[in-house]
C-alpha positions as CSV (number, residue, x, y, z in Angstrom):
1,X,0.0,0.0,0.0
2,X,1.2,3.2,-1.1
3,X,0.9,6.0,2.1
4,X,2.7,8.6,-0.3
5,X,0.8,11.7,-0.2
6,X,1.4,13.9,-3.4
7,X,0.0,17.0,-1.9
8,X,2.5,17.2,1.1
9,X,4.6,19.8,1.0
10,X,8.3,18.6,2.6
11,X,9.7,22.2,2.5
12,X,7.0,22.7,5.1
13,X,8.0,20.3,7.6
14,X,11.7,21.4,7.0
15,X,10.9,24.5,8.1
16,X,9.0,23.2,11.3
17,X,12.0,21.3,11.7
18,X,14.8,23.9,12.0
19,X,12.2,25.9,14.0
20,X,11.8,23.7,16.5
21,X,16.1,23.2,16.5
22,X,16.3,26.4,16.9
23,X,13.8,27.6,18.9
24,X,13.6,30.8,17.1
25,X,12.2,31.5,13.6
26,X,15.3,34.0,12.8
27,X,17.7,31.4,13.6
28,X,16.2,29.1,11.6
29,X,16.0,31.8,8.4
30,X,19.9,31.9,9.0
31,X,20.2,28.0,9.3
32,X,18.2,27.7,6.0
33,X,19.2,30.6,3.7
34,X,15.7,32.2,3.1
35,X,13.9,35.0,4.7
36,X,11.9,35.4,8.1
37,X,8.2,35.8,6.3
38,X,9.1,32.7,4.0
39,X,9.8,30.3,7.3
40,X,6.6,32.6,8.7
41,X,4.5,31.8,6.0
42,X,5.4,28.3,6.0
43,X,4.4,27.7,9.5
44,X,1.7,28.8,8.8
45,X,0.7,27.1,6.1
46,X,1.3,23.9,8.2
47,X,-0.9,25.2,11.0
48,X,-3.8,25.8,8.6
49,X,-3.1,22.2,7.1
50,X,-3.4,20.4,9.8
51,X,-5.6,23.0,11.7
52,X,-3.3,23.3,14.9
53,X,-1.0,25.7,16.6
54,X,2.5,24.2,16.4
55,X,4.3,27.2,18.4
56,X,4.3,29.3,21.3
57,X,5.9,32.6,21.0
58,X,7.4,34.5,23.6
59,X,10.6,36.8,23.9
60,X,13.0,34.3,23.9
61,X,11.7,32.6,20.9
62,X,9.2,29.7,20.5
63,X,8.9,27.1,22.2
64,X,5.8,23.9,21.0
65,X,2.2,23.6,21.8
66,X,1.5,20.2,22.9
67,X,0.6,18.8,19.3
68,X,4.2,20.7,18.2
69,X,5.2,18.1,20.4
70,X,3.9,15.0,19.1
71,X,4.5,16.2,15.5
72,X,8.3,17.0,16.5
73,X,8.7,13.4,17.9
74,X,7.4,12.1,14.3
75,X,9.4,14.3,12.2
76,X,12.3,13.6,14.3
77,X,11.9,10.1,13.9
78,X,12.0,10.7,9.9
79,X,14.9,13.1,9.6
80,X,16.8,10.7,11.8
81,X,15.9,7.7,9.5
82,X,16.8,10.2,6.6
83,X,20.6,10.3,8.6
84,X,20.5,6.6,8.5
85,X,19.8,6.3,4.9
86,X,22.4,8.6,3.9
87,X,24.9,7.4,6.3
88,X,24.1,3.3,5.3
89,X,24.8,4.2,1.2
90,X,28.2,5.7,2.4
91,X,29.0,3.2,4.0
92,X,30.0,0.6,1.5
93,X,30.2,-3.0,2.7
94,X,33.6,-3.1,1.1
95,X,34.2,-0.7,4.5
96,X,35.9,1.8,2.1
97,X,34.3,5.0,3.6
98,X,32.2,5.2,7.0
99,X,32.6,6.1,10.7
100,X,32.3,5.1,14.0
101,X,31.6,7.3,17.1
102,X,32.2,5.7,20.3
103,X,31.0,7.0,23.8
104,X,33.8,5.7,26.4
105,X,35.4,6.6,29.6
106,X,39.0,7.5,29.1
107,X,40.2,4.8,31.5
108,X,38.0,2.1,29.6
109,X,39.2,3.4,26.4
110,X,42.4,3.1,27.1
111,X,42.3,-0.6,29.2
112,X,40.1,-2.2,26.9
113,X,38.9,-0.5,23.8
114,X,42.4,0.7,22.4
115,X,43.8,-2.6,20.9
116,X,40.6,-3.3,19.4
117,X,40.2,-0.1,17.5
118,X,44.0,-0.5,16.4
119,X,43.3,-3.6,14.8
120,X,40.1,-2.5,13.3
121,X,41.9,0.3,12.0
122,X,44.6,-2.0,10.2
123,X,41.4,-4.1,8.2
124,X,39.3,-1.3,7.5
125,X,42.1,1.9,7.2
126,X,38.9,4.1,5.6
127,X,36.9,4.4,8.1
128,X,37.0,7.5,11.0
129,X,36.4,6.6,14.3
130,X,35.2,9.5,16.4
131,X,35.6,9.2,20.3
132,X,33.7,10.9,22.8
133,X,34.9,10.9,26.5
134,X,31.6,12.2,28.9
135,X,29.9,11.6,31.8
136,X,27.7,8.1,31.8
137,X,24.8,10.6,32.2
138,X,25.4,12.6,28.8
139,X,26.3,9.4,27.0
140,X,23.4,8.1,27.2
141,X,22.0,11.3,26.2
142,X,24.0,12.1,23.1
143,X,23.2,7.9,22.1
144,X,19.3,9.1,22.0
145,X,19.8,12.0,20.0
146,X,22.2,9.8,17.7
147,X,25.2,11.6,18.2
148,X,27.0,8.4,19.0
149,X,26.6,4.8,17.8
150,X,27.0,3.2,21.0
151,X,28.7,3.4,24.7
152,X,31.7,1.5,26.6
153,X,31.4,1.4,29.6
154,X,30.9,0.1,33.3
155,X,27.5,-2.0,33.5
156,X,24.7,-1.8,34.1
157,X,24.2,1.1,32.4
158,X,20.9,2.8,33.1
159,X,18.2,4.1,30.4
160,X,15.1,5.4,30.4
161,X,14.6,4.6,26.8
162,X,13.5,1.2,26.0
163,X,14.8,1.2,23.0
164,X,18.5,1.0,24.2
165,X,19.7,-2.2,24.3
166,X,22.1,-3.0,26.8
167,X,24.6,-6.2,27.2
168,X,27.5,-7.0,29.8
169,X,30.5,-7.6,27.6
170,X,33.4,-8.5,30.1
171,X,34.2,-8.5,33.4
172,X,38.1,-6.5,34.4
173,X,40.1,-7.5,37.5
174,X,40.3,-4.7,40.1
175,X,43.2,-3.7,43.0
176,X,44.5,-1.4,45.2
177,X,47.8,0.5,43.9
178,X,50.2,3.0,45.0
179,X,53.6,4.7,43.5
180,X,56.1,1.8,44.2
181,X,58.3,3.6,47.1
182,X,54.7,4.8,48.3
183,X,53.3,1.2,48.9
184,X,57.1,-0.1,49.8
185,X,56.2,1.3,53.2
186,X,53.9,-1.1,54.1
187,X,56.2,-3.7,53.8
188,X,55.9,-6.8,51.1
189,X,53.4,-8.8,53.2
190,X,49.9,-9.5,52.8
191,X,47.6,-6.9,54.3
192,X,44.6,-8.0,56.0
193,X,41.4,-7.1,55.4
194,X,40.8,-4.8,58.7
195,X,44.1,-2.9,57.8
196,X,43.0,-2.1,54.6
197,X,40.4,0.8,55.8
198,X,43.1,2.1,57.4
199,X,45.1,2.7,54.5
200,X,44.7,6.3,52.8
201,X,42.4,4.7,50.1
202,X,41.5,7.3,46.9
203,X,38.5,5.5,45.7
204,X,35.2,6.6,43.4
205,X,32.5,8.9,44.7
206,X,29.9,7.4,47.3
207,X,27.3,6.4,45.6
208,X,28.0,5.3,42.2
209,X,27.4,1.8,40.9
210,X,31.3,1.4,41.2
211,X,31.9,2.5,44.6
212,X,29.2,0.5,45.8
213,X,31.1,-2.8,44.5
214,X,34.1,-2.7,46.5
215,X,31.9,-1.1,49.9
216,X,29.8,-4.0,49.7
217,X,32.8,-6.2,49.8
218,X,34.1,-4.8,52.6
219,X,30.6,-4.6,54.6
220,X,30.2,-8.4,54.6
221,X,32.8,-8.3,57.3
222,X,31.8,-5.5,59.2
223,X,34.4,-3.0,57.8
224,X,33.7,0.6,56.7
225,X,36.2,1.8,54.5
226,X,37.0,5.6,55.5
227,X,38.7,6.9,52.1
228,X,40.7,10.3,52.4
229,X,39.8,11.3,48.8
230,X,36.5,10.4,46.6
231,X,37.1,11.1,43.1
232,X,34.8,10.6,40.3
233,X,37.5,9.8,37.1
234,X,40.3,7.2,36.9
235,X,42.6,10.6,35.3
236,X,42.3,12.4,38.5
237,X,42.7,9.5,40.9
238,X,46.1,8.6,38.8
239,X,47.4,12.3,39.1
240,X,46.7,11.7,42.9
241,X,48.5,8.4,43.2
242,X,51.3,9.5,41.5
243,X,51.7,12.3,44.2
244,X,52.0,9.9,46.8
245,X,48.7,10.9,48.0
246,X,47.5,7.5,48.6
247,X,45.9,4.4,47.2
248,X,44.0,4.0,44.6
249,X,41.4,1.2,44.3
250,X,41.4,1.0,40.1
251,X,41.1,-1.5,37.0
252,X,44.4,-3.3,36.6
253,X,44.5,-3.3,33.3
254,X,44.5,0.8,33.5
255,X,47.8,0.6,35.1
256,X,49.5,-3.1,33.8
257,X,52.3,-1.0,31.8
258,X,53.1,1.1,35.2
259,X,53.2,-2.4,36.9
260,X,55.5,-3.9,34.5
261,X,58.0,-1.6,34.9
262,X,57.8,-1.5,38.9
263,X,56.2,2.4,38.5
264,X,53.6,1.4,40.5
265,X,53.1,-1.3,42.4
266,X,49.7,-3.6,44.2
267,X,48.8,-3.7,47.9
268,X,48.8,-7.5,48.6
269,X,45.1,-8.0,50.3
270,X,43.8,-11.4,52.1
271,X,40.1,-10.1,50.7
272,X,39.0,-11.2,47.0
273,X,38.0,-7.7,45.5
274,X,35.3,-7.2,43.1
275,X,35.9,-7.3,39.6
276,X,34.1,-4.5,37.1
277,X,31.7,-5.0,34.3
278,X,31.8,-3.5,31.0
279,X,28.9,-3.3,28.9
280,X,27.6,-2.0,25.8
281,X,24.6,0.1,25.0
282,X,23.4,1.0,21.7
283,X,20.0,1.4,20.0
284,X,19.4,-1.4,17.5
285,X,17.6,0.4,14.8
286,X,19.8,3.4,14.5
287,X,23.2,0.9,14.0
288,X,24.8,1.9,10.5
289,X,27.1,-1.0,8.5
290,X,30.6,0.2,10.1
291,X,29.7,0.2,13.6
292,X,27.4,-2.9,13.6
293,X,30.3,-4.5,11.9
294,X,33.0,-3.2,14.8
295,X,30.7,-4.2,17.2
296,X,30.3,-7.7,15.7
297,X,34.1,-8.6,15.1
298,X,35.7,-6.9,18.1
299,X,33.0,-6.9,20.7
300,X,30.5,-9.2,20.6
């Protein structure tokens, strides 16, 4: 069946559409090169078609009327299918053209994702991968508007859309490290569990998913770990380590290279610590050819 309708005017919904983006009808003349009564006149044209108000005007611009709304989620859905189309004939499955953007936490990137975009890189030279390093919060944020393809990161990831898929992909051993001549102090022996809250422990903020790992560890024996310094990123906890600030409870693959070469060195514990899961999210529909095949050979 044929739901083509030859008497709709596209021009008028590309107006709506870079109204609505930018939430001001001179903006959106700029954004599309004609005047302010053409991008007028087209909204209201639109208006009398479909016999609604679309906008609310006020001094900072315009903002939508309820059914604004529920056409914006439709024409959203269409311009971001349009994206898809374009993106899925550049994309050759010969991979000679494409891109990939990637939502991950530097310390992830760098621990687990690294290796498996250099090899990528060697088979499929062409294609650009764009990394973005944010908050788990605006990750998930930029995945919905479609501004990334997927997310690294630690799991479970939380979403609100239903529409995000999410999987557990692997699972990284954890301990607690120090500069070597920091943690030399404490002697070569293993350190038991009680002594370990008294250690001047950097870990993640109170709260997170992450910190709660490692504090639930230590509550099944009664022990409250009393950390000098609670820091949200593995960058900032590193800069602290390395000024002999204290211990840092991390991802040992973050810091394998620093281990190798007796940089830094492991606190010995009698206490198995948690290990951290990584995870994907992604939204299934929206997947182009270069990603889903990235995702397919090197994560899945």
């Amino acid at each position: 069946m044929n739901n083509f309708n030859d008497n709709m005017d596209l021009n008028l919904y590309k107006t709506f559409y870079a109204v609505t983006e930018c939430k001001s009808f001179s903006k959106a003349s700029e954004k599309l090169f004609i005047s302010q009564p053409a991008i007028s006149y087209n909204i209201k044209e639109l208006e009398k078609g479909l016999n609604v108000k679309l906008f609310y005007r006020n001094s900072k611009g315009v903002t939508l009327t309820p059914e604004g709304e529920t056409l914006y989620y439709y024409i959203k859905n269409a311009y971001d299918y349009i994206y898809l189309g374009e993106q899925s004939i550049k994309e050759s499955k010969e991979m000679l053209s494409g891109s990939i953007r990637i939502g991950v936490p530097t310390h992830i990137g760098n621990s687990y994702l690294a290796d498996k975009i250099e090899r990528f890189n060697k088979k499929y030279p062409n294609i650009k991968f764009y990394i973005q390093n944010r908050s788990t919060t605006d990750m998930v944020y930029m995945l919905e508007k479609h501004q990334l393809d997927f997310i690294i990161d630690c799991f479970p990831i939380y979403k609100n859309n239903f529409d995000l898929v999410t999987k557990r992909i692997i699972s990284l051993n954890t301990a607690f490290v120090g500069e070597a001549d920091f943690v030399n102090q404490y002697g070569d022996k293993i350190m038991k569990k009680e002594e370990i809250s008294e250690l001047p422990l950097i870990l993640p903020n109170e709260g997170t998913s992450v910190r709660q790992k490692i504090d639930e560890i230590f509550e099944k024996h009664n022990i409250k770990l009393n950390p000098i310094m609670e820091i949200s990123t593995t960058e900032m906890t590193l800069k602290m380590i390395r000024k002999n600030i204290g211990i840092g409870w991390l991802i040992e693959d973050t810091v394998t290279e620093k281990l190798e070469k007796n940089k830094m060195k492991k606190i010995k514990v009698d206490i198995e610590l948690p290990k951290i899961d990584i995870g994907i999210a992604y939204i299934e529909n929206f997947i182009t050819y270069a990603p889903e095949r990235f995702i397919k050979e090197e994560i899945l």
